[in-house]
C-alpha positions in Angstrom: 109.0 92.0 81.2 107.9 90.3 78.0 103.9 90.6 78.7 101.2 92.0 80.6 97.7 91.6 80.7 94.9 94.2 81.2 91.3 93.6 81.9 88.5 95.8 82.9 86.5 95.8 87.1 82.8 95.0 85.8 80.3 95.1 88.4 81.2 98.4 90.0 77.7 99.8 91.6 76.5 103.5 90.9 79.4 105.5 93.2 78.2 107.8 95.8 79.5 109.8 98.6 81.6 107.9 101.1 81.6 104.8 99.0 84.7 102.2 100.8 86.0 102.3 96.7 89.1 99.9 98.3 86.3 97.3 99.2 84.0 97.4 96.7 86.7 96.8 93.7 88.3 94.3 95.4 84.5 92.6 96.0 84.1 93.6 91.9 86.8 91.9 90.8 86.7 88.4 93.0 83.0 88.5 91.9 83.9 88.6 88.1 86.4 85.9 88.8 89.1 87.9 88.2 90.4 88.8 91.9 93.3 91.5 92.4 96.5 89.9 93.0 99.5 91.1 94.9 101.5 92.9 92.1 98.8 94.3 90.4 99.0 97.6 89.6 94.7 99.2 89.8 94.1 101.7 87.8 91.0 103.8 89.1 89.3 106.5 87.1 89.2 109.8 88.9 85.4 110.0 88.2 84.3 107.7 90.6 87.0 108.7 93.2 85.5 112.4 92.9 82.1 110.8 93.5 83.1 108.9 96.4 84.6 111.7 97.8 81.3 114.5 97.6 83.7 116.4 95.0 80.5 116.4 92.7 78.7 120.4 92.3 75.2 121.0 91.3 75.1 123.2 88.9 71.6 125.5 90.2 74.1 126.2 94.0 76.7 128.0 91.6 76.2 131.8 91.4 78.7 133.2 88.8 81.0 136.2 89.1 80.3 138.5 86.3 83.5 138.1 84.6 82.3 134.3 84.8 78.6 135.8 82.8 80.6 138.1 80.5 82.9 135.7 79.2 80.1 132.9 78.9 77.7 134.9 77.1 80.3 135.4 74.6 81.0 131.6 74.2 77.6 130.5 74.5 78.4 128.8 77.6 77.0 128.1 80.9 78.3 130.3 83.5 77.9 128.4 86.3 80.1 125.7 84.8 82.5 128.7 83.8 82.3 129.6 87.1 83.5 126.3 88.8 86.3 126.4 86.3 87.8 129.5 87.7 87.4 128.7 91.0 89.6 125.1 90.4 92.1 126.9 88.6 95.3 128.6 89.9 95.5 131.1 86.9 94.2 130.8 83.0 97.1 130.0 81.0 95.6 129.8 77.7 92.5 131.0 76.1 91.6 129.7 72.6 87.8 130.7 71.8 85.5 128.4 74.2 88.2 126.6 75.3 90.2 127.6 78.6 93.5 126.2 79.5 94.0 126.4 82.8 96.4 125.4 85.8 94.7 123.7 88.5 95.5 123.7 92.4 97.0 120.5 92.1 99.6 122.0 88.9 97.8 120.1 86.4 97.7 122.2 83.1 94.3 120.9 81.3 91.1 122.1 79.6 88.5 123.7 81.9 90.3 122.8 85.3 89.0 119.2 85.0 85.7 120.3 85.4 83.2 117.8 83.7 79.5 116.8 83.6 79.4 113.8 81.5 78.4 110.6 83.8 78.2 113.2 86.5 75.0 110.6 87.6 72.5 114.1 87.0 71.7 116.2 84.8 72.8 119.8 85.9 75.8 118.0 87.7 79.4 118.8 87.5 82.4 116.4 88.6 85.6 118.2 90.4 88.8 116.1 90.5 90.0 114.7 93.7 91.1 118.1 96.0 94.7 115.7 96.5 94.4 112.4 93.7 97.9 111.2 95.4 95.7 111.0 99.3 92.9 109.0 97.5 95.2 106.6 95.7 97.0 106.2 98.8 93.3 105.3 100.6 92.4 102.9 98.1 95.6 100.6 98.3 96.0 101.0 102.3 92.4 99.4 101.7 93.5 96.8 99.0 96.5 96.0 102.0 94.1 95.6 105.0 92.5 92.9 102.5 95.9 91.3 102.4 96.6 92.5 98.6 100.3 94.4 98.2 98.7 96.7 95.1 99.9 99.9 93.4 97.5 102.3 92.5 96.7 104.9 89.7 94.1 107.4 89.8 93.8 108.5 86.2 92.2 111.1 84.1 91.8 112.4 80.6 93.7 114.9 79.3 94.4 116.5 76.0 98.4 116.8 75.0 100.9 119.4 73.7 101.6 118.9 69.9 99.3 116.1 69.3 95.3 115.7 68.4 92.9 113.5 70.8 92.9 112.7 74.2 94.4 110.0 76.5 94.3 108.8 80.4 97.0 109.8 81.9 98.0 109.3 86.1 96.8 112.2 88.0 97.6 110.4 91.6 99.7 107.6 92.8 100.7 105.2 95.1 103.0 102.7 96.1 105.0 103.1 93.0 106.9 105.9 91.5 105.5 107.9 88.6 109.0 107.6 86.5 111.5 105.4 85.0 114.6 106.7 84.8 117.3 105.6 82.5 119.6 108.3 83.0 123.4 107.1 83.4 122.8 103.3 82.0 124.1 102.2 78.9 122.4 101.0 75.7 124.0 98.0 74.2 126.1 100.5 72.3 127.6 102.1 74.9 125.7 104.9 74.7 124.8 106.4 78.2 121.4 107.6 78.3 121.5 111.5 79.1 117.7 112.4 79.5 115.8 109.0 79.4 112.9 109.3 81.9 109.4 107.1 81.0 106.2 108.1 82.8 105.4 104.7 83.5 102.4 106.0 85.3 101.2 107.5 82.5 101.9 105.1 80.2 100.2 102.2 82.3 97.0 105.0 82.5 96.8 105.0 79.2 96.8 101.3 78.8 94.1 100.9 80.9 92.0 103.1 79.4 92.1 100.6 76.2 89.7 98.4 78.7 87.5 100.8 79.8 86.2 103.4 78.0 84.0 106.1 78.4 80.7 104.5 77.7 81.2 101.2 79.7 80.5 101.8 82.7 84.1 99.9 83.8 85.7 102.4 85.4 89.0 100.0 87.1 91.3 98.3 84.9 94.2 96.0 86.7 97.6 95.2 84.4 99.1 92.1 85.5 102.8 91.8 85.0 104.1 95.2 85.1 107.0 94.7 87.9 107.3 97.8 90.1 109.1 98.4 92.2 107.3 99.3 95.7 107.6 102.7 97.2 105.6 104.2 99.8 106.6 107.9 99.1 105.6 108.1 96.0 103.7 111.3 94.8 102.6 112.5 91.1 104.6 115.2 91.7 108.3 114.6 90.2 105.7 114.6 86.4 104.8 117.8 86.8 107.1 120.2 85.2 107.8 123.4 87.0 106.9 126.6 85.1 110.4 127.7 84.6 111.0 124.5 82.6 108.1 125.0 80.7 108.9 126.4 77.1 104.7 126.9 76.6 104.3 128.3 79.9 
């Protein structure tokens, strides 16, 4: 692979609940005259998968535990929001003023369970991730087939990182490729065998992606052309999440 290319799914209308996302990026992309290709690896931003799938809260239904009021009103935060964060979380595994780092159901280990308002489409609206991101990529490429396109897909979020300032996409669900590239037990040109050489690809592609779409324009797909993957119809997110008992911060 000496090259890919990465462009952004313009056209995208205003997601709601029960939305066919399969069809409409595939109808996105042809009309931008840019149609997804067999070999195309889609990168979808978990925002509007949570929207398609009513995993959206509103903010006024939420009535908050008093831990959830007793820790807000010492934060100067809203406890409703506080409240939905406890309730997607398996545990709290860091607290750092305001800011709670917590484990999700899924085993993602993020800020505030995921739990986010911005282009939530209302005011007084949070966004939930996807109850299982690995189902909903699998949905949107068994759609992307039916059309006759063979594409891998990515269902990415932000996320903060260990050790390092800012915030990058990274692959919160997957399907029809795996999440990892080993390199364990090849050689270098050396003769070095690799002992612990393992890419994310899945990450690393998410984070590409985001380069073309961006937070404020309103392109919330990216497809990277030239990536060759292998196809695997088990796939899961789950070999990149590190158990706890490998976890030196945990």
């Amino acid at each position: 692979m000496s090259q890919l290319t990465i462009f952004g799914v313009a056209g995208l209308p205003e997601i709601v609940e029960g939305a066919d996302l399969a069809t409409g990026i595939l109808a996105a992309a042809a009309g931008a005259g840019s149609p997804i290709e067999t070999g195309d690896v889609v990168v979808v931003t978990s925002k509007i998968v949570s929207k398609a799938e009513g995993r959206t809260v509103e903010l006024d239904d939420i009535e908050p535990s008093p831990f959830a009021r007793e820790w807000s009103a010492a934060w100067e935060k809203d406890p409703a929001v506080t409240e939905i964060v406890l309730r997607e979380s398996k545990r709290i595994v860091r607290q750092l003023g305001p800011i709670l780092i917590t484990e999700t159901h899924h085993g993602f280990v993020c800020a505030n369970s995921g739990v986010d308002q911005s282009s939530s489409g209302a005011h007084g609206r949070a966004v939930l991730l996807p109850v299982d991101p690995d189902a909903s990529a699998r949905a949107i490429r068994d759609g992307f087939l039916a059309a006759g396109v063979d594409a891998a897909v990515i269902v990415s979020d932000t996320f903060g990182r260990a050790w390092r300032e800012g915030q990058t996409d990274i692959a919160i669900g997957i399907a029809g490729m795996q999440p990892i590239t080993s390199y364990i037990g090849q050689v270098d040109p050396h003769g070095h065998e690799f002992k612990v050489q393992a890419l994310c690809t899945a990450d690393e592609l998410a984070g590409a992606a985001e380069l073309v779409k961006g937070n404020l324009s309103r392109v919330p797909v990216a497809v990277i052309r030239g990536h060759a993957w292998e196809r695997d119809d088990t796939a899961t997110i789950a070999p990149v999440l590190r158990d706890q008992s490998r976890d030196l911060f945990r």
